[in-house]
Backbone bond lengths (Angstrom), bond angles and torsions (degrees), N, CA, C in turn:
res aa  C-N    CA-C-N  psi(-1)  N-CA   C-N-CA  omega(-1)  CA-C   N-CA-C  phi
1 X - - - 1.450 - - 1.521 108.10 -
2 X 1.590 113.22 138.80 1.672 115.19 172.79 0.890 102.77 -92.00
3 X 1.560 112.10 136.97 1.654 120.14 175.85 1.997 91.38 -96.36
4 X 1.037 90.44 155.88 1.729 104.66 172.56 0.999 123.62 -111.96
5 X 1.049 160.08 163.79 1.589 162.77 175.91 1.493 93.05 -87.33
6 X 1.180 122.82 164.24 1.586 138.92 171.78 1.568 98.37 -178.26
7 X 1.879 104.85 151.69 1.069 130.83 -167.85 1.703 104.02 -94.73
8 X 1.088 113.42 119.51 1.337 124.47 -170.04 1.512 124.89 -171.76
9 X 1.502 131.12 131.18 1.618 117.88 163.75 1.755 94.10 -67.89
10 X 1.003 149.68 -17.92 1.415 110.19 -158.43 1.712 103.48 -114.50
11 X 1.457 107.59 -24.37 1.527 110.77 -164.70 1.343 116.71 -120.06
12 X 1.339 130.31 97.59 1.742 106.60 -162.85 1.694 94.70 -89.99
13 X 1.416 119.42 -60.96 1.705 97.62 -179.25 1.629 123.28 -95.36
14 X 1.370 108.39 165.36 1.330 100.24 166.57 1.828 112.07 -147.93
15 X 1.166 125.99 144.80 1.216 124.94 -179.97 1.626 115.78 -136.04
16 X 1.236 112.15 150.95 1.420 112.76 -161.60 1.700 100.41 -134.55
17 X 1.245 123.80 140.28 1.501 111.83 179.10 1.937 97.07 -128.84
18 X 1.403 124.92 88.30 1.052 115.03 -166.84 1.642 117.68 -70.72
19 X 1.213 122.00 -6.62 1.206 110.20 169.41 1.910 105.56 -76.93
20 X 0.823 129.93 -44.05 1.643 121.47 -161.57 1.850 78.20 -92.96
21 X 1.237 146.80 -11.12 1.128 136.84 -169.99 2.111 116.45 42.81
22 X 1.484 96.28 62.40 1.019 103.48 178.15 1.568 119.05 -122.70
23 X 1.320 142.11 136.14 1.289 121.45 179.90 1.454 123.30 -132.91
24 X 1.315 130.17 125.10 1.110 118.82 175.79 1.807 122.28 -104.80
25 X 1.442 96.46 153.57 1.177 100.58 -164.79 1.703 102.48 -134.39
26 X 1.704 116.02 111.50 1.398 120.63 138.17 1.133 146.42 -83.39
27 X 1.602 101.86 129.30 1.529 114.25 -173.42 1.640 103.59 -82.90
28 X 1.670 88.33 157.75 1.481 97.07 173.16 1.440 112.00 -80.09
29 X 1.968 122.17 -0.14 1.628 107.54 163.60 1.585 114.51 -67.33
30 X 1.695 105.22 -12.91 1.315 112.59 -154.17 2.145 133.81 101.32
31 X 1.098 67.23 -22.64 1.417 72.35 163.89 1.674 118.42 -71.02
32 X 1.261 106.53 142.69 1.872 116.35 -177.23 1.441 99.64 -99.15
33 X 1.126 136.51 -165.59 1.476 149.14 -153.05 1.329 99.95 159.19
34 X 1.842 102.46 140.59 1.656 98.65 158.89 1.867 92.17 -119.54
35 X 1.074 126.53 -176.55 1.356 130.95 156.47 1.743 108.85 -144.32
36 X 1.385 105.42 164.67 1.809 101.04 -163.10 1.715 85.15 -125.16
37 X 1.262 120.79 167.98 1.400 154.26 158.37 1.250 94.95 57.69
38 X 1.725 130.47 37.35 1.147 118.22 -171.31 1.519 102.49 -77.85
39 X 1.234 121.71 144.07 1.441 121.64 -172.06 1.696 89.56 -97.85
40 X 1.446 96.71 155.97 1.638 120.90 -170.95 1.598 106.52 -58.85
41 X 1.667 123.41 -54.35 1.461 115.35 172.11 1.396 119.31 -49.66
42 X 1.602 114.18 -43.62 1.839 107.98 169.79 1.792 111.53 -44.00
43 X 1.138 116.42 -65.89 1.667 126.00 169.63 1.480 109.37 -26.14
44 X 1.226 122.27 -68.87 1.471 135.85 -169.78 1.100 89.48 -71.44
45 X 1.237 160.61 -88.69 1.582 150.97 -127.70 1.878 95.38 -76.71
46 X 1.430 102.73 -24.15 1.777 89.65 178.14 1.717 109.93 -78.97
47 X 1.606 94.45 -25.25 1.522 78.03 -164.74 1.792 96.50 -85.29
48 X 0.956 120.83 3.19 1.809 124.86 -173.44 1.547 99.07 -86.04
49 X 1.624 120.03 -34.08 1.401 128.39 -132.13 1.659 85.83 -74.67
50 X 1.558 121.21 138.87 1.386 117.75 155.40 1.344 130.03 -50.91
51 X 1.185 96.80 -34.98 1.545 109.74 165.64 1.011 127.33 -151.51
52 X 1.662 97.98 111.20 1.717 126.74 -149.54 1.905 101.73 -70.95
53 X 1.465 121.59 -30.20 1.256 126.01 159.37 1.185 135.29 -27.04
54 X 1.406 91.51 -68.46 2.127 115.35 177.22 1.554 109.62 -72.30
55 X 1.299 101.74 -32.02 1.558 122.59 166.67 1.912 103.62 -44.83
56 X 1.223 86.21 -96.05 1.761 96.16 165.11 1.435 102.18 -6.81
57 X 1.375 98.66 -87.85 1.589 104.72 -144.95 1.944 108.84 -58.57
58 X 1.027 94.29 -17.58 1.362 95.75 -156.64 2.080 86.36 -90.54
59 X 1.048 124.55 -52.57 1.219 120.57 -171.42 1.580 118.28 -109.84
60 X 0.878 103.37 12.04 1.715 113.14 -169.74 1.928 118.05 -106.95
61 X 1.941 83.22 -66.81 1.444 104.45 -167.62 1.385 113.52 -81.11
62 X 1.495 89.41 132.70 1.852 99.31 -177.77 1.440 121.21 102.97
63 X 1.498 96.28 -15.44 1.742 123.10 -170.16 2.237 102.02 -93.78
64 X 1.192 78.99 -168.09 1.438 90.96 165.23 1.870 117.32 20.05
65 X 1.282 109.60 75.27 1.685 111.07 -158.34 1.742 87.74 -97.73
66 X 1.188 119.11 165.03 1.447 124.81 162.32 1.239 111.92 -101.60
């Protein structure tokens, strides 16, 4: 999976693999993340979101468990 760069205080990469629908996400504390069954519009609206943070939390975190 390619991680991408994105502009953010909380998230610098993110990568999405839509066939296994899995996504990982690095924070700028450093911490990595994977997430499972993420559906393709969650992906796209994070990588659109002005702020991929509030983004996260609001549609991301707590969600999508492996």
């Amino acid at each position: 999976m390619d991680m991408i760069l994105v502009w953010s205080s909380a998230i610098s990469e993110v990568g999405y693999d839509p066939q296994s629908m899995r996504m990982t996400i690095l924070f700028t504390s450093g911490g990595m993340y994977t997430y499972c069954r993420v559906p393709q519009h969650v992906y796209d609206g994070l990588m659109a979101a002005p702020s991929k943070g509030t983004y996260f939390d609001h549609h991301i975190r707590d969600r999508y468990h492996c």
